[in-house]
N, C-alpha and C positions, 0 to 999 in steps of 0.2 A: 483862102480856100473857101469853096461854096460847101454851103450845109442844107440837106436837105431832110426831110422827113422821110420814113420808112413808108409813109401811106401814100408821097409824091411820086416814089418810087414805084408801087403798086400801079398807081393812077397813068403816070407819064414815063415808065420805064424807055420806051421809043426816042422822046426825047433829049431826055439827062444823057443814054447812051450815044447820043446825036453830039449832044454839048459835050462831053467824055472826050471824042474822038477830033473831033475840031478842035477844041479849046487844049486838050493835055495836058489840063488841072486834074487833078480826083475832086472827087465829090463828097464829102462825108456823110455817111446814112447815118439816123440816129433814132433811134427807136425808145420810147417811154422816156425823153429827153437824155438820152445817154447814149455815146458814141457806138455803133454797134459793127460798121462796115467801112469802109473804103469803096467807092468806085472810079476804078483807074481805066485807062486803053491800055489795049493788049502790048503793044509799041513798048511803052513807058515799064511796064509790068516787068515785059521780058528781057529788058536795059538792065532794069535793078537786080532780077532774079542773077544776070552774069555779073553782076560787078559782087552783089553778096559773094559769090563763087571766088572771087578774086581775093574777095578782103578775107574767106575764111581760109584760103588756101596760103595765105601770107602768117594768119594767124598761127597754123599751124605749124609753117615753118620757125614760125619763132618760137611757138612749145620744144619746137625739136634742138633749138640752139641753146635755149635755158635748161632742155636737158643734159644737153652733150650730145646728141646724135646729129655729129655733121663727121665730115667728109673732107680731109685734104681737098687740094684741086689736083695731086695725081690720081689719087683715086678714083674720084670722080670721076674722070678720064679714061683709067683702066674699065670701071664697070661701064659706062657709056660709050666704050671701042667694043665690048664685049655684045653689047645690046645690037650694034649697027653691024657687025659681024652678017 
């Protein structure tokens, strides 16, 4: 992964966003040598934003199995005949 300075980003923003979008690396910004930002393509961004969704929505089914809140599979059935009604 390419690292670049907060001040190249000022300087050459046109570019880096250029290389961003071709290339489908991020970029790391880092400001007073310390990592500060990420720049990513919007593509890439919004790939990861639905898969987070995925993985927290699995998460949380398995909160719900380690609590005890499931559901036969008739049940299931009866409430989801009841929904398509």
């Amino acid at each position: 992964m390419r690292t670049e300075l907060v001040t190249t980003l000022k300087r050459q923003a046109t570019e880096l966003l250029a290389d961003v979008e071709r290339d489908r690396e991020p970029i790391l910004i880092t400001q007073h040598g310390l990592p500060s930002a990420y720049l990513v393509d919007v593509e890439s961004y919004e790939l990861q934003q639905q898969r987070m969704a995925v993985l927290e929505g699995i998460a949380r089914g398995e909160l719900a199995v380690a609590e005890g809140r499931v559901a036969t599979h008739a049940q299931a059935k009866a409430r989801l005949a009841r929904w398509l009604k």
